[in-house]
C-alpha positions as CSV (number, residue, x, y, z in Angstrom):
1,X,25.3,3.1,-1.7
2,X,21.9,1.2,-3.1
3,X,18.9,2.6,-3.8
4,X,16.2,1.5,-1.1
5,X,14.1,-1.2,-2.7
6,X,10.1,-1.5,-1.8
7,X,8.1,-4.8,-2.7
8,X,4.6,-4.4,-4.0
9,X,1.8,-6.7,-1.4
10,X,0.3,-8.4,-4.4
11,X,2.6,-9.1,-7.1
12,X,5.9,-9.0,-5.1
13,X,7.6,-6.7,-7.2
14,X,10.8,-5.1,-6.3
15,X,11.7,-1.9,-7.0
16,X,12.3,2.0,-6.5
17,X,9.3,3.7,-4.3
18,X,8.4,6.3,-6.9
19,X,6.7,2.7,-8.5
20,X,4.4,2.4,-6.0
21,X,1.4,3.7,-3.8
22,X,1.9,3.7,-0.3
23,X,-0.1,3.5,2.4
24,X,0.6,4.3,6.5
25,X,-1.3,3.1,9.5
26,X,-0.1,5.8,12.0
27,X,0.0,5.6,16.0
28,X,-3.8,6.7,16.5
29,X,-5.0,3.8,13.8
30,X,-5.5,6.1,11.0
31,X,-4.7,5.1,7.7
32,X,-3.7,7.4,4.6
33,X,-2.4,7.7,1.0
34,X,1.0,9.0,1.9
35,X,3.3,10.7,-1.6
36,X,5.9,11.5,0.6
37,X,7.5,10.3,4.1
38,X,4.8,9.8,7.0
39,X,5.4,8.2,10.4
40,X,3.9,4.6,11.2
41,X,3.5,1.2,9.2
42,X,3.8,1.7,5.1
43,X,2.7,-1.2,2.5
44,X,2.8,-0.4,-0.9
45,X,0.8,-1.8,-3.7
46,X,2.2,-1.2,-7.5
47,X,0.3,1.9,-9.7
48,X,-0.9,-0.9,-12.6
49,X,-4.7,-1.5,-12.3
50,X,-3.9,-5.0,-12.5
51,X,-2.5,-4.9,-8.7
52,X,-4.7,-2.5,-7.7
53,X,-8.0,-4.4,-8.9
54,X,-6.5,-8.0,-7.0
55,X,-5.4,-5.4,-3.7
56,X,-8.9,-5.0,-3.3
57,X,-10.4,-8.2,-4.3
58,X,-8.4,-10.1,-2.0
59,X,-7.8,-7.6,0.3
60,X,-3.9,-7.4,0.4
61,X,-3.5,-5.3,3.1
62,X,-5.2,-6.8,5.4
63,X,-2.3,-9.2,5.2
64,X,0.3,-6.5,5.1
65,X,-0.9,-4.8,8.2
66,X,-2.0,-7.7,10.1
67,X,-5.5,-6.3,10.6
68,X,-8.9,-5.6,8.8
69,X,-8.1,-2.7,6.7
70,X,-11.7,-0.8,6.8
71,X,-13.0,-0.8,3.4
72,X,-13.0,2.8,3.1
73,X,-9.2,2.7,2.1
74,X,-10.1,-0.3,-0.7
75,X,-12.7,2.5,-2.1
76,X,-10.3,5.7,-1.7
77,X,-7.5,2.4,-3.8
78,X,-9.8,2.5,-6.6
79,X,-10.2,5.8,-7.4
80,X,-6.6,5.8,-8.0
C-alpha cells in the first residue's frame, strides 16, 4: 500500500504531508492552520520560506480554494 501523496499550491511539489502546512476551509467558512486531520477543504503550501513568501504574494490559495482567502490567513502564513 502507498503512502498518500500531497502537492504543495505553489511549487507543485509532491510529497508525504508531514512536508507541508495545511490549511481547511470548514462548512461554516472558517479557515484554520490544521497539524492534524480536520473536516472540510485542505490545500497545503510547503514549510520553505521560499513558498511561503510567493503563497502570499500571489495569493495561492485563493486559487486553491476557488475564493478570496481573507488576508488574515496570509498574515497568520507568515508568521510561520
Amino acid at each position: 500500500m502507498s503512502k498518500p501523496v500531497r502537492m504543495c499550491v505553489v511549487c507543485r511539489k509532491r510529497a508525504g504531508k508531514e512536508e507541508f502546512a495545511k490549511l481547511v476551509r470548514n462548512k461554516a467558512g472558517e479557515f484554520s492552520w490544521a497539524e492534524g486531520h480536520l473536516e472540510g477543504r485542505g490545500a497545503y503550501v510547503c514549510r520553505m520560506g521560499e513558498c511561503i513568501g510567493q503563497a502570499v504574494k500571489k495569493r495561492a490559495f485563493n486559487r486553491a480554494f476557488k475564493m478570496a482567502v481573507p488576508s488574515e490567513v496570509y498574515d497568520s502564513l507568515k508568521e510561520m
